[in-house]
Backbone bond lengths (Angstrom), bond angles and torsions (degrees), N, CA, C in turn:
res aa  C-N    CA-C-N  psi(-1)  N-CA   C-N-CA  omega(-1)  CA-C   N-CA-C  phi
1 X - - - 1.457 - - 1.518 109.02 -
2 X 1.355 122.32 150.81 1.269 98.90 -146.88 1.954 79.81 -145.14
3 X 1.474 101.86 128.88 1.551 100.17 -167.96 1.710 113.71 -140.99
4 X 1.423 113.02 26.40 1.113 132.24 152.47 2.213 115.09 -68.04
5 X 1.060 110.64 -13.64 1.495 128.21 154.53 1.236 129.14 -43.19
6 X 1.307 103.92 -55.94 1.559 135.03 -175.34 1.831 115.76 -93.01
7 X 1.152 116.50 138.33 1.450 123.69 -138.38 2.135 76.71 -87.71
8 X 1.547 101.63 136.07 1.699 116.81 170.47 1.640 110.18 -19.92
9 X 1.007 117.27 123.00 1.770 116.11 -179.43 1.391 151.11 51.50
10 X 1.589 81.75 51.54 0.984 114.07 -177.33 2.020 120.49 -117.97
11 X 1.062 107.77 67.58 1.441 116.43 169.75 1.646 132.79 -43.75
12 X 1.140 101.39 -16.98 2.161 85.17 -162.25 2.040 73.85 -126.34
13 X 1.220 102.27 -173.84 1.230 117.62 175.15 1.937 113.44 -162.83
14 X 1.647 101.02 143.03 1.611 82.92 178.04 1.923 89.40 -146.47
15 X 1.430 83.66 149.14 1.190 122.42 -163.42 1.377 110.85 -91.54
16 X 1.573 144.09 109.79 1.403 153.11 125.92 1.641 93.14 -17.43
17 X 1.414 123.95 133.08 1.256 118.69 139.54 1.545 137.98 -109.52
18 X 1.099 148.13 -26.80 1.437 157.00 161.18 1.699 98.65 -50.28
19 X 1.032 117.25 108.36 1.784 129.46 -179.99 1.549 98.20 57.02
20 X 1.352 114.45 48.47 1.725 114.28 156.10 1.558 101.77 -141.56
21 X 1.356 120.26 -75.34 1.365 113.70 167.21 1.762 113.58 -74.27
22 X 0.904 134.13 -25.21 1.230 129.81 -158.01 1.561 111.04 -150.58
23 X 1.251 112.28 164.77 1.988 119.41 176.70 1.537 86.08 -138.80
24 X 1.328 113.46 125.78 1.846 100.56 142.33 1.311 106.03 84.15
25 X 1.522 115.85 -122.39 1.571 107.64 173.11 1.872 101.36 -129.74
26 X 1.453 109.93 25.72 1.380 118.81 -168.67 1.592 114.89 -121.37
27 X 1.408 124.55 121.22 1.017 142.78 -157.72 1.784 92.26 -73.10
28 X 1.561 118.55 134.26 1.118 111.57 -176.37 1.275 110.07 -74.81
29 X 1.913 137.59 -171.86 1.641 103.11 -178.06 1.273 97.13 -116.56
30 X 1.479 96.01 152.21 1.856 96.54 -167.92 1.398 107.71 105.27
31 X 1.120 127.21 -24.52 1.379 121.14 -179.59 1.312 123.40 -76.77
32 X 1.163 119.63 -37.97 1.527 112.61 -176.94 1.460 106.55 -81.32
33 X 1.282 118.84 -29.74 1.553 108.09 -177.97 1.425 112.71 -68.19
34 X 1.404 109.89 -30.53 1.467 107.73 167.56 1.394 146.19 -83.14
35 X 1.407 95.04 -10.02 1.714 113.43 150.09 1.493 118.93 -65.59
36 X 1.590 89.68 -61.41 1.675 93.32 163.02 1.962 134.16 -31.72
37 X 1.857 75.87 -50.54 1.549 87.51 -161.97 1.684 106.57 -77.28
38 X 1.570 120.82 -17.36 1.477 129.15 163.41 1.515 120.60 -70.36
39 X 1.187 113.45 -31.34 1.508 110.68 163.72 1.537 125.03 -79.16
40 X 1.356 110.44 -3.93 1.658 108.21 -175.44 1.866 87.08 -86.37
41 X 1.411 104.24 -42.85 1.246 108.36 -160.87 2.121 116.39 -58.26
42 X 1.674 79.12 -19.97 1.653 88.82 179.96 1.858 104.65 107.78
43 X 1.244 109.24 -9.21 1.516 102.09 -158.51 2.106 102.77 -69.75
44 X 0.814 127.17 131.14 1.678 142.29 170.78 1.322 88.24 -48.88
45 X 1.676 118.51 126.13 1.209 135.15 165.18 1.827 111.24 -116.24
46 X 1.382 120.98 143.38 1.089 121.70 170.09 1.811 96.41 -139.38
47 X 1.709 105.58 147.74 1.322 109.19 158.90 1.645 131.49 -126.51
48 X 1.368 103.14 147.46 1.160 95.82 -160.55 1.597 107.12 -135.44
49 X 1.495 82.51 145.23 2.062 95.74 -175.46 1.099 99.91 -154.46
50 X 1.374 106.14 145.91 1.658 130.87 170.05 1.386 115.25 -100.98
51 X 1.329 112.98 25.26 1.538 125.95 160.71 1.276 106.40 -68.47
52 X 1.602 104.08 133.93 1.714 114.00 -164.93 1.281 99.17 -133.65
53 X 1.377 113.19 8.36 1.479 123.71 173.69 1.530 125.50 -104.67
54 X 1.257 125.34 1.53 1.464 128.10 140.20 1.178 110.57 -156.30
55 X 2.008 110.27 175.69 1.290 105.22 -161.13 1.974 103.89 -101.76
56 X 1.638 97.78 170.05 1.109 117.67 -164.69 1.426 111.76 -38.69
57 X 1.421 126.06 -19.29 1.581 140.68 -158.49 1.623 93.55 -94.74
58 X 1.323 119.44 -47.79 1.563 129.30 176.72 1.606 96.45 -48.15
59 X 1.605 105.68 -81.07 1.382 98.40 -174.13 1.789 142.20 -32.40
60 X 1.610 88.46 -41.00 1.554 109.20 -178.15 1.416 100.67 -63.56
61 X 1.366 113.56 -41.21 1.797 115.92 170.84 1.310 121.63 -56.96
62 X 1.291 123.58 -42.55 1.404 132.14 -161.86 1.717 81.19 -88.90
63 X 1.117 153.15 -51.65 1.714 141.31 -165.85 1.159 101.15 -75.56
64 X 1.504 140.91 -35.71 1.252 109.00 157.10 1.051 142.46 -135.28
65 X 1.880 89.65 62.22 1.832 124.39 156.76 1.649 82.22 -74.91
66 X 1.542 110.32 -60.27 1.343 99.08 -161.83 1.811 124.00 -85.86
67 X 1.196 106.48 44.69 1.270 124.57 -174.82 1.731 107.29 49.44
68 X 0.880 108.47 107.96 1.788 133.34 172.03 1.284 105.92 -169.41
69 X 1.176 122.42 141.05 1.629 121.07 -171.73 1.743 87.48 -116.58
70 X 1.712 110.32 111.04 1.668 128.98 -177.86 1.176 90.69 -140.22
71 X 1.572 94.38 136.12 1.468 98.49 143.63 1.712 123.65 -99.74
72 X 1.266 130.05 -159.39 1.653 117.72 -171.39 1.894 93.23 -95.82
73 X 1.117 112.14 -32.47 1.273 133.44 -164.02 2.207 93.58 -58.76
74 X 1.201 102.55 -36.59 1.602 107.20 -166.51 1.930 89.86 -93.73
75 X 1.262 139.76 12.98 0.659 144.46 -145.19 1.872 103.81 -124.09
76 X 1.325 119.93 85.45 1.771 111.03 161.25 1.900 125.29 -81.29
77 X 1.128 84.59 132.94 1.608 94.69 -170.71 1.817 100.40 -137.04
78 X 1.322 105.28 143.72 1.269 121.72 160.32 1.834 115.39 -37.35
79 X 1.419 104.38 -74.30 1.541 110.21 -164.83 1.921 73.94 -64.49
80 X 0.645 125.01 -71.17 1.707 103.11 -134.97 1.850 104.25 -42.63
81 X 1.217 109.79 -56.73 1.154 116.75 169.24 1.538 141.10 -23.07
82 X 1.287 99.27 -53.09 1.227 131.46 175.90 2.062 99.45 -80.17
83 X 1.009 127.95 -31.65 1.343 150.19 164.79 1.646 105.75 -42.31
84 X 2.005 90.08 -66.87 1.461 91.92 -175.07 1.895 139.41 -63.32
85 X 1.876 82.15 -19.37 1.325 112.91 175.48 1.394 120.27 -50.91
86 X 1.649 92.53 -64.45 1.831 105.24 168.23 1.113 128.77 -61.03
87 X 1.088 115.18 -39.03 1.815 130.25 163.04 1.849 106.63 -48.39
88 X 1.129 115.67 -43.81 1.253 115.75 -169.55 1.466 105.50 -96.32
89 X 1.273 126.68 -18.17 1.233 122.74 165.32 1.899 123.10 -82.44
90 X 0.993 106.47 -26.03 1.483 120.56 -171.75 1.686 89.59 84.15
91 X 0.987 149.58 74.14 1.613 137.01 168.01 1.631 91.13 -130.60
92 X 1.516 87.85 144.95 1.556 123.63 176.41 1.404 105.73 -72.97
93 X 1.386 141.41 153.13 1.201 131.94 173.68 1.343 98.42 -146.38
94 X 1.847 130.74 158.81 0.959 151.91 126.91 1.659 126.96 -78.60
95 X 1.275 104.90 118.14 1.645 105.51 -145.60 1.497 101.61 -103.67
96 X 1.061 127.66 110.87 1.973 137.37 -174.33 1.785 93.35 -91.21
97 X 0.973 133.70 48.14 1.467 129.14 -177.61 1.696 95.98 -137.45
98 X 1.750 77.43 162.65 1.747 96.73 -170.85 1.762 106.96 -83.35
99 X 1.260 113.25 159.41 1.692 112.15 -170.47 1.253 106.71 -60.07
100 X 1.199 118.18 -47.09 1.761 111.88 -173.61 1.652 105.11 -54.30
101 X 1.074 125.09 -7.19 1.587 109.74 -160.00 1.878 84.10 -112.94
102 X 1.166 124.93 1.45 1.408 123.14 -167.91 1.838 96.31 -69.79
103 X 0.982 143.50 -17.84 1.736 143.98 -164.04 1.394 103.50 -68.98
104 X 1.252 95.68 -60.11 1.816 110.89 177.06 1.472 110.09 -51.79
105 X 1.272 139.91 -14.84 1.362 161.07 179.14 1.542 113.45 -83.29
106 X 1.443 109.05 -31.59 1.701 109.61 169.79 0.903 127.33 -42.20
107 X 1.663 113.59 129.93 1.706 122.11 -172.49 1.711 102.28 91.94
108 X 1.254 130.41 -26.32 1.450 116.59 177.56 1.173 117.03 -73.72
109 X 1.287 117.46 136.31 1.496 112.91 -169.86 1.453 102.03 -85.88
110 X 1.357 156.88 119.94 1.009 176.89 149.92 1.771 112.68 -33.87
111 X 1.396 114.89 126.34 1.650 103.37 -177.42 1.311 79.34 -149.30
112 X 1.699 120.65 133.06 1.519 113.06 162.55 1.831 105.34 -123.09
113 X 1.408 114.23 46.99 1.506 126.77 158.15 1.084 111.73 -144.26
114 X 1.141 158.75 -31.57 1.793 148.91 150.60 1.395 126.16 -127.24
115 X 1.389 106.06 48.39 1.385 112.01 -177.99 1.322 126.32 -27.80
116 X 1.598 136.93 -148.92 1.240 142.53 117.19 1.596 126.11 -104.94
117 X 1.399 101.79 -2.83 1.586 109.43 173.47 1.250 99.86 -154.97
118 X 1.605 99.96 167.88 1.720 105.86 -163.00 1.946 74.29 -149.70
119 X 1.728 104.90 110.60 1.501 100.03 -174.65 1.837 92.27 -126.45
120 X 1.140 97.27 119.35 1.538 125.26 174.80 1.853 111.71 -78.44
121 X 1.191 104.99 148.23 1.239 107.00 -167.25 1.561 99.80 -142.02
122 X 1.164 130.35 -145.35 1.683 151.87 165.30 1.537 109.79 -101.91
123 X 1.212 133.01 81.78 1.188 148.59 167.17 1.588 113.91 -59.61
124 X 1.340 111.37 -32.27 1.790 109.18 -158.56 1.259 111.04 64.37
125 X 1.668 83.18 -140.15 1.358 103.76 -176.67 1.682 107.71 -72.97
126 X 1.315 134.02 -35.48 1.892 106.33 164.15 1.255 104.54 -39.72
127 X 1.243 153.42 -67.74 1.400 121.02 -148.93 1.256 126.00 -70.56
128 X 1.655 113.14 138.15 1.418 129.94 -139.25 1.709 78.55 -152.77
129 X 1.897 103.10 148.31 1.188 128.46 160.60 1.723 115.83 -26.89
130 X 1.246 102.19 -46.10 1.533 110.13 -174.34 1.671 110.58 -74.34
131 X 1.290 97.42 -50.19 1.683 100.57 172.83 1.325 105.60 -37.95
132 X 1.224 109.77 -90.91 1.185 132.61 -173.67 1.570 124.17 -12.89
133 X 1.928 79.01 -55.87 2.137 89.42 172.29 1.587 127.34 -75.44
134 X 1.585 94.30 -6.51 1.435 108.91 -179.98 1.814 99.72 -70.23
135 X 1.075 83.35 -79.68 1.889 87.26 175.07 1.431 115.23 -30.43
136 X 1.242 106.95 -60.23 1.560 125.79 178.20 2.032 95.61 -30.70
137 X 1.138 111.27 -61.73 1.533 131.73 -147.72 1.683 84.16 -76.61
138 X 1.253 111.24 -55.70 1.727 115.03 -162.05 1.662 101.04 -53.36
139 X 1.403 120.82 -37.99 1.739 104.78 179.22 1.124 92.60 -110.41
140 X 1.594 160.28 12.20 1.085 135.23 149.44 1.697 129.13 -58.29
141 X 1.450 84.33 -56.18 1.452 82.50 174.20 1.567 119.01 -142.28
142 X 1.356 99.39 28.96 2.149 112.26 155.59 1.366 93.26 -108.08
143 X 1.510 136.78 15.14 1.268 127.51 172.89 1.594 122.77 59.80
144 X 1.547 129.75 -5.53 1.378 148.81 157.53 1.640 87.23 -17.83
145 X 1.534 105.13 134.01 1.701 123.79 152.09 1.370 90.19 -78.71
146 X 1.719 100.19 168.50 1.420 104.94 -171.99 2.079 90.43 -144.71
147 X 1.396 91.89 114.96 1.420 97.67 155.06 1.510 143.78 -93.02
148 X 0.844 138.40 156.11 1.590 128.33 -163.70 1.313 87.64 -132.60
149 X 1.628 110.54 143.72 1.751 126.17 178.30 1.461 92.15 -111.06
150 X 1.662 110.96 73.00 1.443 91.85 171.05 1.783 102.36 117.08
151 X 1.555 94.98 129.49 1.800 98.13 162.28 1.463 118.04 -111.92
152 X 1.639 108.53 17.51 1.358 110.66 179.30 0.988 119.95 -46.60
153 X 1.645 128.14 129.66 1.140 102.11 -168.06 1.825 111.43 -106.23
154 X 1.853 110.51 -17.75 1.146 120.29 161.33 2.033 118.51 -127.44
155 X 1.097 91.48 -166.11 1.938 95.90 168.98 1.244 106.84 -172.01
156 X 1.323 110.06 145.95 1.473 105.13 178.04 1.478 121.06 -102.54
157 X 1.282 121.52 133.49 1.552 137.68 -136.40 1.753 104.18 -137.89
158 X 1.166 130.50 112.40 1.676 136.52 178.72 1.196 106.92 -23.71
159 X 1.556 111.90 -29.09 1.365 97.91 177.17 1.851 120.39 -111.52
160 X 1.537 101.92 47.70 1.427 135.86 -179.11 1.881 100.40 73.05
161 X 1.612 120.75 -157.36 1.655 118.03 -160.12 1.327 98.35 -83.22
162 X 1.299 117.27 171.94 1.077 155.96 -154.87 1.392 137.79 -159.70
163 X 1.466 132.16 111.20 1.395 126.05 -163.91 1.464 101.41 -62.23
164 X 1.368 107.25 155.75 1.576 109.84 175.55 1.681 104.93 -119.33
165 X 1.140 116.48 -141.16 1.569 116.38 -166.24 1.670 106.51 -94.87
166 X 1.216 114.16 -20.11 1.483 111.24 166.58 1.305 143.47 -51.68
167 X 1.390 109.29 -26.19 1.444 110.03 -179.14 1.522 98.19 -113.22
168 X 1.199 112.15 13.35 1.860 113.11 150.98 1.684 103.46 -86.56
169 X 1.028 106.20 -81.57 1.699 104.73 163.38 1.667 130.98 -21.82
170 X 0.861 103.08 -51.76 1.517 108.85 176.22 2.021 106.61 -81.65
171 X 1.766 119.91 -14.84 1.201 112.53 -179.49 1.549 94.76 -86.11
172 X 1.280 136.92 -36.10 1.482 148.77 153.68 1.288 114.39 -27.69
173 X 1.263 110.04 -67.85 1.656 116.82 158.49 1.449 114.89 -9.09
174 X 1.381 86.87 -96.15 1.404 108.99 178.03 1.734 129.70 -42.56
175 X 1.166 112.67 -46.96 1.023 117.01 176.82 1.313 130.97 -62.14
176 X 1.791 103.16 -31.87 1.913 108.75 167.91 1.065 92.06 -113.52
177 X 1.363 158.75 57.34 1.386 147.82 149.45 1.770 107.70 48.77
178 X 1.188 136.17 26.56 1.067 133.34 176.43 1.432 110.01 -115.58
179 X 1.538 113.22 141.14 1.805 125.79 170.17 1.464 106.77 -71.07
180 X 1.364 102.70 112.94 1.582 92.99 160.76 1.842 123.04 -62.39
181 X 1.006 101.30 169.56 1.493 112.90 160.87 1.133 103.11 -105.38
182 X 1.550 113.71 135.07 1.766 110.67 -178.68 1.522 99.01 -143.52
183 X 1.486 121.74 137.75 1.042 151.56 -147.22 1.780 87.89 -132.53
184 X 1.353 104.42 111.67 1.960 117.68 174.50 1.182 102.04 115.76
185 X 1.558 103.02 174.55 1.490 100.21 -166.69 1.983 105.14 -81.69
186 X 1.167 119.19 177.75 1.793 122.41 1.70 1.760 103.44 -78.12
187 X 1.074 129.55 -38.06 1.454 129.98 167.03 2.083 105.98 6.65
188 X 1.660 94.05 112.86 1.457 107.62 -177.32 1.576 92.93 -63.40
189 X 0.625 128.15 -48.74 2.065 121.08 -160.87 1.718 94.14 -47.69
190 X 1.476 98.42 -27.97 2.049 92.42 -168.72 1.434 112.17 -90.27
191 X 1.331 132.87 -9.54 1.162 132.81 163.43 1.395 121.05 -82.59
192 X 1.808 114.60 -32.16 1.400 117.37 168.46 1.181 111.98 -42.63
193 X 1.949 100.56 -54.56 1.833 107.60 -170.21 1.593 107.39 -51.98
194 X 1.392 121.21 -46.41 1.476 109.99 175.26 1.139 118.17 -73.58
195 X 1.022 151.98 3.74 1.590 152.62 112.03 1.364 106.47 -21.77
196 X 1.403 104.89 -88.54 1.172 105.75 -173.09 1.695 133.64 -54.81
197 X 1.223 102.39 -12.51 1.962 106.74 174.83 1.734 91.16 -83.39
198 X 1.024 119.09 -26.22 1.610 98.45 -171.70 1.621 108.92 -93.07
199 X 1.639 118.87 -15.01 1.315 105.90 153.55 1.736 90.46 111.42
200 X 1.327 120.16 -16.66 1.180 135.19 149.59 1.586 135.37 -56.91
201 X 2.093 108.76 148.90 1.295 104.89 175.64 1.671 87.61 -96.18
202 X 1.801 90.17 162.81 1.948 95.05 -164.15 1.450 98.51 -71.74
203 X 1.414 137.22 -8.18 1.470 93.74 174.93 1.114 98.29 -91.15
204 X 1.412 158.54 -22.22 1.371 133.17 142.73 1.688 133.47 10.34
205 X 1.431 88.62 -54.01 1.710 110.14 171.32 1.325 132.59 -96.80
206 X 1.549 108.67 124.71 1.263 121.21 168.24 1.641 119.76 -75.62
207 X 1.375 138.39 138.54 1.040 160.60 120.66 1.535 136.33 -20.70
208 X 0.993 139.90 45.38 1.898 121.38 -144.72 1.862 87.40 -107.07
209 X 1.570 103.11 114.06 1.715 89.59 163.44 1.602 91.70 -148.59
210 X 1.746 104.70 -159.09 1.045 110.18 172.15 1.597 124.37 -124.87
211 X 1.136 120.15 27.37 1.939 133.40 160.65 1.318 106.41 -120.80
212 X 1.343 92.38 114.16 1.474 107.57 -176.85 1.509 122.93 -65.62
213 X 1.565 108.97 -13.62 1.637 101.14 170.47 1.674 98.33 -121.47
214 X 1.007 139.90 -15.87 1.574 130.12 165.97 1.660 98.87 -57.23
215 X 1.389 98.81 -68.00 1.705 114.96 -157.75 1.453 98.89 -74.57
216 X 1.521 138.69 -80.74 1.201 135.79 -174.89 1.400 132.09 -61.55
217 X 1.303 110.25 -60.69 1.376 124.76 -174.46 1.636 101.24 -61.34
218 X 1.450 127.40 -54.62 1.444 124.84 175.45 1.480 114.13 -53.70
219 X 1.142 125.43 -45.88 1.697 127.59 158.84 1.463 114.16 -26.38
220 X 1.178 81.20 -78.86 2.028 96.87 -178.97 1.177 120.86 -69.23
221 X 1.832 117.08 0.72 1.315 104.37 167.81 1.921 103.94 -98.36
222 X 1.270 104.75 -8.92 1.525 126.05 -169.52 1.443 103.54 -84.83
223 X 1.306 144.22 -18.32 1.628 156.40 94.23 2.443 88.51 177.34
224 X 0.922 103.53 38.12 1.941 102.46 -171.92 1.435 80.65 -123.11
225 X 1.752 95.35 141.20 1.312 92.47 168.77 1.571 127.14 -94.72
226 X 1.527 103.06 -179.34 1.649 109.86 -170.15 1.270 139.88 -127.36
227 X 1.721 109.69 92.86 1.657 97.60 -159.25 1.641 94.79 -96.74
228 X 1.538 105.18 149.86 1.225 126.45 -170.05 1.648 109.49 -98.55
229 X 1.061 132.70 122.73 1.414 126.78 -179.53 1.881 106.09 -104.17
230 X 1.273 95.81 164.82 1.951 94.71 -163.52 2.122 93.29 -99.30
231 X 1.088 101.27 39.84 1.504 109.61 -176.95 1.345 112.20 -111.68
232 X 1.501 102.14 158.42 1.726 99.94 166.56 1.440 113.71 62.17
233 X 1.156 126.21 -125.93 1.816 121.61 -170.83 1.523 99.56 -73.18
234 X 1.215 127.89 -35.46 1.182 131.50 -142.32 1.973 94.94 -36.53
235 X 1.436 123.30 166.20 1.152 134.02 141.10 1.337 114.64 -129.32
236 X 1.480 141.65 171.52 0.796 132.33 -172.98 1.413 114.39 -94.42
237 X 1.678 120.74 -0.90 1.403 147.88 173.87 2.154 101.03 -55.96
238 X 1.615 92.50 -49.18 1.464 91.32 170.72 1.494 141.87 -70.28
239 X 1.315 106.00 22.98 1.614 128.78 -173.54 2.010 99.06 -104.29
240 X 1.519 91.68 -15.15 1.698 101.20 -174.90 1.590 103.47 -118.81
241 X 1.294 132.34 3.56 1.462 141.29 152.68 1.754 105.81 -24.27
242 X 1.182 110.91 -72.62 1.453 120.66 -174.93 1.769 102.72 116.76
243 X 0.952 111.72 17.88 1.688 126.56 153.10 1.281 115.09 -104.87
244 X 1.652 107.76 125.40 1.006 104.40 176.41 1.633 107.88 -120.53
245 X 1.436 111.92 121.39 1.363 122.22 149.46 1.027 134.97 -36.88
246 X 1.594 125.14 136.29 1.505 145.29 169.94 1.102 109.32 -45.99
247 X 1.769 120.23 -43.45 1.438 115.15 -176.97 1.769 94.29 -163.31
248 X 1.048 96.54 143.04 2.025 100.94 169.17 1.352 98.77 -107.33
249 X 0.886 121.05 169.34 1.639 148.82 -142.25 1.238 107.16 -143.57
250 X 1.514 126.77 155.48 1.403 126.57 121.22 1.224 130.41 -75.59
251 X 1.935 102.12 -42.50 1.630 103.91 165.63 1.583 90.36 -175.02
252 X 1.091 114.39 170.37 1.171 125.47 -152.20 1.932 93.85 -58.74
253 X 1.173 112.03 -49.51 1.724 112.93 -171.57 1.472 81.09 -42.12
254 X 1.202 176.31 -62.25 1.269 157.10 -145.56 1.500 109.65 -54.44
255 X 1.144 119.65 -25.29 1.299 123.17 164.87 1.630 133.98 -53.49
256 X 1.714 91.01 -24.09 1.430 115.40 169.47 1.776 121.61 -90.96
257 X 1.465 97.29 -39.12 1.306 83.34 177.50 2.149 112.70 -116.95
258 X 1.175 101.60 37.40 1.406 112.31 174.59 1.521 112.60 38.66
259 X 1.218 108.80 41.68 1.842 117.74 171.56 1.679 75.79 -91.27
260 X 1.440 90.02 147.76 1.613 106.86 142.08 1.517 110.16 -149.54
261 X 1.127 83.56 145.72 2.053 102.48 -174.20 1.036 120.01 -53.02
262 X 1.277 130.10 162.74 1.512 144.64 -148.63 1.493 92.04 -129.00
């Protein structure tokens, strides 16, 4: 394993998954041996997704359907987070998320006419004019805060990108003049938290995904650094962003054999 890659003192590492470890329902190649091959070594792994479409227990299933040995516990997610928030606040919520992601939601008491939050997620295809104005209506004028799971603004999907929960959030925004609170990346509070589950200060922590300003650039503005892999969303347009990465990639197996990209 080869860790001259990774910027001086930096111990644990966390992983983007949707076009970093995986596409679709297919393990990218190189990836599992190098998950593998970081845990023999001892190195602290965390993973991370701004999937707002099921909960942390789904995911941990689906990584090792596709061979990754996770538990849900090593696992950061939007809803859970945002979960723990409400849980710890006692607040009522109106929930804009898909059913599978409803688990991470346990213990919130649920109100869908005067909540205290109105928390938006990745709907897909449910979201409809009406949805939309529902939420819209619940913090306009029931006064509901409004959280966002995420400023993603796309993902890449077998059947090419895809809007994610951000440009619902940010049309929310706009429409009542209010800042959401958003729980996932790029949002610094969500990289601290993965700092902080591994017991680490963030430059300690590496970053490895594939959106160069969700995944990298938000890292490294969050003070952890950010290697960029040429997988998943990546284009090669994002080499001219004006962020510059800790390290570019071909794909994460570079981690194994200490190439790094040109």
């Amino acid at each position: 394993m080869s860790t001259e890659l990774l910027p001086a003192g930096v111990r644990a590492i966390a992983f983007d998954l949707d076009g970093t470890l995986y596409e679709g329902d297919d393990a990218l190649p190189g990836a599992r041996e190098t998950v593998r091959a970081l845990r023999a070594r001892g190195v602290a792994l965390r993973f991370l997704t701004n999937t707002t479409s099921k909960c942390r227990a789904s995911i941990a299933e689906k990584l090792v359907r596709l061979g990754f040995e996770v538990e849900p516990d090593q696992i950061l997610s939007p809803p859970f987070v945002a979960g723990e928030f409400l849980r710890s606040s006692n607040a009522s919520a109106s929930l804009f998320v898909q059913e599978a992601a409803l688990p991470d939601f346990l213990g919130v008491r649920r109100d869908a006419q005067r909540p205290d939050w109105v928390v938006v997620g990745d709907l897909a295809q449910q979201w409809t004019f009406e949805t939309l104005n529902h939420a819209f209506r619940l913090v306009q004028v029931g006064g509901a805060g409004l959280i966002g799971l995420g400023r993603t603004r796309y993902w890449q999907t077998t059947a090419g990108l895809q809007l994610d929960a951000g440009p619902f959030v940010a049309a929310l925004e706009y429409a009542t003049g209010r800042k959401a609170r958003v729980f996932g990346k790029p949002e610094p509070d969500f990289f601290h938290a993965v700092a902080g589950s591994l017991g680490c200060e963030p430059a300690a922590v590496a970053v490895v995904g594939d959106d160069v300003r969700t995944d990298v650039g938000a890292a490294i503005e969050a003070g952890l650094a950010g290697v960029l892999v040429r997988t998943g969303k990546f284009r090669p347009a994002d080499l001219d962003s004006g962020i510059e990465p800790d390290a570019v990639l071909s794909s994460v197996a570079d981690l194994l054999t200490g190439h790094v990209d040109s």
